[in-house]
VEXDREN-2710 file (C-alpha; in Angstrom, 1 decimal):
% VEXDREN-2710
k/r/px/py/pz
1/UNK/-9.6/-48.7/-19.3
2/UNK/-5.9/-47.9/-18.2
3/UNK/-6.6/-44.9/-17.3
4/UNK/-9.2/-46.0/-14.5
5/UNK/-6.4/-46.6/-12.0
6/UNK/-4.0/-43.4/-12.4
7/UNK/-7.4/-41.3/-12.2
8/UNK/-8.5/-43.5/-8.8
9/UNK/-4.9/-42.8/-7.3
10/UNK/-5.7/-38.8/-8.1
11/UNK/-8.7/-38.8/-6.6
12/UNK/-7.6/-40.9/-3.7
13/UNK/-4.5/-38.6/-3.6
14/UNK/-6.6/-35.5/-3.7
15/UNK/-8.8/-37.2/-0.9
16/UNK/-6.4/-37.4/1.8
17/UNK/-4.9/-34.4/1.1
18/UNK/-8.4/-32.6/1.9
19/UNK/-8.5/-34.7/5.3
20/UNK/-5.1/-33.8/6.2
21/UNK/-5.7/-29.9/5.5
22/UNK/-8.8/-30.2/7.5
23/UNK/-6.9/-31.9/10.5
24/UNK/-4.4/-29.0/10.7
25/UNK/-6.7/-26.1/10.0
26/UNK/-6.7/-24.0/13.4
27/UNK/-10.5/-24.3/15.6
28/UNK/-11.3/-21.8/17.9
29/UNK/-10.4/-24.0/20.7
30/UNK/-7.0/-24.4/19.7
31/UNK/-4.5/-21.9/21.2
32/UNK/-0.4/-21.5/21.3
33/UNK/2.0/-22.2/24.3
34/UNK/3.1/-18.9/25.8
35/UNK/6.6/-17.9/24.7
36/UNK/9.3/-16.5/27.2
37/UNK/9.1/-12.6/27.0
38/UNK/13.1/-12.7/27.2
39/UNK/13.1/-14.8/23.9
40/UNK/13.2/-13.9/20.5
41/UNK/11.2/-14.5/17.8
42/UNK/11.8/-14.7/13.7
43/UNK/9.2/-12.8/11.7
44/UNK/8.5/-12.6/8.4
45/UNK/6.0/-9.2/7.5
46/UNK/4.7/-8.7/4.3
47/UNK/4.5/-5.4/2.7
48/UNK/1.7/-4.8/0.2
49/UNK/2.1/-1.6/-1.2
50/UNK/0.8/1.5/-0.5
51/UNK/-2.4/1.7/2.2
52/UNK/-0.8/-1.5/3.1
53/UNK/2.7/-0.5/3.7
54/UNK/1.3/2.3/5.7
55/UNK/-1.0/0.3/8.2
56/UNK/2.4/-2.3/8.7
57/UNK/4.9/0.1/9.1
58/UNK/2.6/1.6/12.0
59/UNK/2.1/-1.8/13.7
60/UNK/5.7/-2.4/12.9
61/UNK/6.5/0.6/15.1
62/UNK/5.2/-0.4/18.1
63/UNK/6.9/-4.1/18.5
64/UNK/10.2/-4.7/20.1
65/UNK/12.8/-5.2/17.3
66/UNK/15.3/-6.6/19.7
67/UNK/12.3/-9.0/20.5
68/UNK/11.2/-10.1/17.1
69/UNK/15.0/-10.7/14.7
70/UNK/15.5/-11.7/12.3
71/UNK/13.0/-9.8/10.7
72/UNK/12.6/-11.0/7.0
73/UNK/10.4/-8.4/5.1
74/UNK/8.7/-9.6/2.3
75/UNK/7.8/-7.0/-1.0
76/UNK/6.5/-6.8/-4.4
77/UNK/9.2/-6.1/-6.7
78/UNK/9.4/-2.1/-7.9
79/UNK/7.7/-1.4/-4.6
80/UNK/10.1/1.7/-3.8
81/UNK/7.5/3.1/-0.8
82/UNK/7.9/-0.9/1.0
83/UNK/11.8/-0.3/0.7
84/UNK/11.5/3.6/2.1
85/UNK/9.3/2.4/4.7
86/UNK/11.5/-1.0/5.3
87/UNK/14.6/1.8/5.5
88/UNK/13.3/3.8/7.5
89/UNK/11.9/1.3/10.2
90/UNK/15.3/-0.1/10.5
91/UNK/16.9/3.2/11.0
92/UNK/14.6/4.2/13.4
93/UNK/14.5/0.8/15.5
94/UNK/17.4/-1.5/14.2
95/UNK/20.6/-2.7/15.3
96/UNK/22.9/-1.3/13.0
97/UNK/25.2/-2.8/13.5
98/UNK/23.7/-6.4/13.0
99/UNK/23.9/-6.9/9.2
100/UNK/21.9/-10.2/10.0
101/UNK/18.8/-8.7/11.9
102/UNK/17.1/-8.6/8.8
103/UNK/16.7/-9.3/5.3
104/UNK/14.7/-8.4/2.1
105/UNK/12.5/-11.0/0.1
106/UNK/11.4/-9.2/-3.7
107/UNK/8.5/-11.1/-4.9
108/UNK/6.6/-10.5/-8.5
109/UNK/3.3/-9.4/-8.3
110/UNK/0.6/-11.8/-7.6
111/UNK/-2.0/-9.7/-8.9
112/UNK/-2.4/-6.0/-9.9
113/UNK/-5.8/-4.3/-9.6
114/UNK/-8.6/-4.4/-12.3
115/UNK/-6.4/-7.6/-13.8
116/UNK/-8.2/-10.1/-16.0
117/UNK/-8.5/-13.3/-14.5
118/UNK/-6.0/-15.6/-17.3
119/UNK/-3.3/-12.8/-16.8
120/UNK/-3.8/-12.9/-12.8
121/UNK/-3.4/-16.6/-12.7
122/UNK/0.0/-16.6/-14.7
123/UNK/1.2/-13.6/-12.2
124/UNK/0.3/-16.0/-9.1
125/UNK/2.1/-19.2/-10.8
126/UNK/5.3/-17.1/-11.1
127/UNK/4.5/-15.7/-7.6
128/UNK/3.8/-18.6/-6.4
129/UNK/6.8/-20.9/-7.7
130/UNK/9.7/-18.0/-6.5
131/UNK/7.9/-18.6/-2.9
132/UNK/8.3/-22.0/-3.0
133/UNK/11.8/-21.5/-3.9
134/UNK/12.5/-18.9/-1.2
135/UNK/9.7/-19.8/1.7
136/UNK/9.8/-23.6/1.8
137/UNK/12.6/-25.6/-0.5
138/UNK/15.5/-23.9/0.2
139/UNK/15.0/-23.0/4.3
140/UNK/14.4/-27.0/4.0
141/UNK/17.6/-27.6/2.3
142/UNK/19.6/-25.1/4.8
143/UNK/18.1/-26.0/7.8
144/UNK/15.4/-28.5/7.4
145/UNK/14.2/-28.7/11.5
146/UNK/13.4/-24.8/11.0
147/UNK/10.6/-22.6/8.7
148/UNK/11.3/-19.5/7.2
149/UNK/10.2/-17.9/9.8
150/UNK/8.7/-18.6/13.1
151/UNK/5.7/-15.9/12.5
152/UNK/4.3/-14.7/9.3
153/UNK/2.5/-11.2/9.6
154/UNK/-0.1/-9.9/6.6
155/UNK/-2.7/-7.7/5.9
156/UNK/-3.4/-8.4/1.9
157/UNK/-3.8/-7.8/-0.5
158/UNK/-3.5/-10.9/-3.0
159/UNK/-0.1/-11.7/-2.6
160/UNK/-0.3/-12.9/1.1
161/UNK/-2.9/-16.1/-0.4
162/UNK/0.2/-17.0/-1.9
163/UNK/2.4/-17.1/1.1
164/UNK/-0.3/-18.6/3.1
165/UNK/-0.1/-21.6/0.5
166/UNK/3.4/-22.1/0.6
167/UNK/3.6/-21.4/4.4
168/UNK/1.1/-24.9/4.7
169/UNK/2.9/-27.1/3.1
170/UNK/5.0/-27.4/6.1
171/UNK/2.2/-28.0/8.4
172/UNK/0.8/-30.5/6.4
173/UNK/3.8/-32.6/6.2
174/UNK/4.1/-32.3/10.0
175/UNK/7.1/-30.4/10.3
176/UNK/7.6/-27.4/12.7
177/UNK/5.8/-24.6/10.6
178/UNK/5.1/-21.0/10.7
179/UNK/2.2/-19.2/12.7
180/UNK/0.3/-17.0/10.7
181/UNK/-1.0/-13.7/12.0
182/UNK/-3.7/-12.0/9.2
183/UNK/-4.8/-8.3/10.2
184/UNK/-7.4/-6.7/7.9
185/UNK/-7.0/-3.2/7.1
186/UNK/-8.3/-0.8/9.1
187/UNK/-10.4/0.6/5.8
188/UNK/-12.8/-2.7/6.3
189/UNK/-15.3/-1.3/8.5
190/UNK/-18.3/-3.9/7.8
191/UNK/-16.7/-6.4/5.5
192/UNK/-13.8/-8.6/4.7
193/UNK/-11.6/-8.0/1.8
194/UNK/-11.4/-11.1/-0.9
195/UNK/-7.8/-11.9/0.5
196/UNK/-9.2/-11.6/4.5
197/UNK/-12.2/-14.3/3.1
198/UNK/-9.5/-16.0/1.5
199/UNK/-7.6/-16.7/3.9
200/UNK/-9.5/-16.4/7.4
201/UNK/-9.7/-20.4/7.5
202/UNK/-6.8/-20.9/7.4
203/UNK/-4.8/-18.4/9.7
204/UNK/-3.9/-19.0/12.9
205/UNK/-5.1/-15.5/14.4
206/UNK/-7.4/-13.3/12.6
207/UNK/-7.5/-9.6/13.6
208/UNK/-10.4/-6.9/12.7
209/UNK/-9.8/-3.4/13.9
210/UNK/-13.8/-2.9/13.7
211/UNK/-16.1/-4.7/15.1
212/UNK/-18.6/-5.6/12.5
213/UNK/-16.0/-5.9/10.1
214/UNK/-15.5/-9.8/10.9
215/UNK/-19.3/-10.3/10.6
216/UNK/-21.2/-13.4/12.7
217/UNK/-19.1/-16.1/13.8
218/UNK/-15.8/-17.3/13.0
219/UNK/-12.2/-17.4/14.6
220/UNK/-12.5/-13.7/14.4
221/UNK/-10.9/-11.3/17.1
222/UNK/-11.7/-7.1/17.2
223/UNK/-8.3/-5.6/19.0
224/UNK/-9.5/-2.1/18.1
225/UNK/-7.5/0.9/16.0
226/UNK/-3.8/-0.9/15.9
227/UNK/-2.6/1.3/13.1
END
């Protein structure tokens, strides 16, 4: 019988956590305060390898850098075409002068394709526990009033569930947290990818750049061709 109470505290435990997720999930009514133009804004983007990479550094090229710094890019690790294409924007659109208008986040994997499910769980632990490390403890520790970043920008594939995780725990303790952007790829013509289902509750803006890729319903928005 001693083991009634620990197991009622889990379940109670578990319990409020589901109402407090619930309370801070974004509804379609909810919408941001409009930020200054003049004022900058920290972003964290996640490249996800190569379609991926492609479709962000497009995007990428089209925002104000002097606008949106610190810029803290986010990559798989042994991704060499995210670090080209991370180079390359930087070149392009940064201040070179600024060591500190970005910096570079490697990642393990969380999941590589065709990978059976007991391997892909171990690759999101590790995943998940060097985001934790990086994305929410030690911001926290540094500067505790502040997230990581003020924006997080995705587009998949399986590593961005990760940071979407990690990225809540701030909102659910009630500390200033990070907006999330999620923008499926311009392949998904008529229907989500597993990471856009994945995450679509739970995002604060979800962009489709076809419009029966979102399906019925939803916080769902078509912007058209953005890459």
């Amino acid at each position: 019988m001693g083991f009634i109470y620990p197991l009622i505290a889990l379940v109670g435990c578990v319990v409020l956590l589901i109402i407090r997720i619930y309370q801070v999930i974004p509804s379609s009514s909810s919408t941001s305060p409009k930020r200054n133009p003049s004022s900058k804004c920290s972003i964290a983007i996640f490249l996800g390898s190569g379609g991926h990479t492609s479709e962000m550094k497009s995007l990428l090229s089209t925002i104000p850098f002097d606008r949106y710094s610190p810029r803290n890019y986010i990559y798989c690790h042994n991704d060499e075409i995210s670090l080209r294409a991370i180079s390359e924007l930087e070149s392009k659109k940064g201040d070179v002068k600024d060591r500190n208008s970005y910096t570079l986040l490697p990642l393990p994997r969380a999941r590589k394709v065709s990978e059976p499910l007991l391997s892909t769980l171990l690759s999101a632990s590790r995943t998940l526990i060097v985001s934790l490390w990086h994305i929410f403890l030690l911001p926290l520790l540094i500067i505790p009033r502040e997230p990581y970043a003020e924006v997080l920008l995705i587009n998949g594939p399986g590593t961005c569930v990760v940071l979407v995780l990690v990225s809540y725990i701030r909102r659910i303790l009630g500390l200033k947290y990070t907006k999330i952007i999620y923008i499926e790829s311009f392949a998904r013509v008529r229907s989500l990818s597993l990471s856009g289902k994945l995450v679509r509750p739970f995002v604060d803006k979800f962009l489709v750049q076809w419009p029966e890729a979102g399906g019925q319903g939803g916080r769902v928005e078509c912007k058209g061709w953005l890459v």
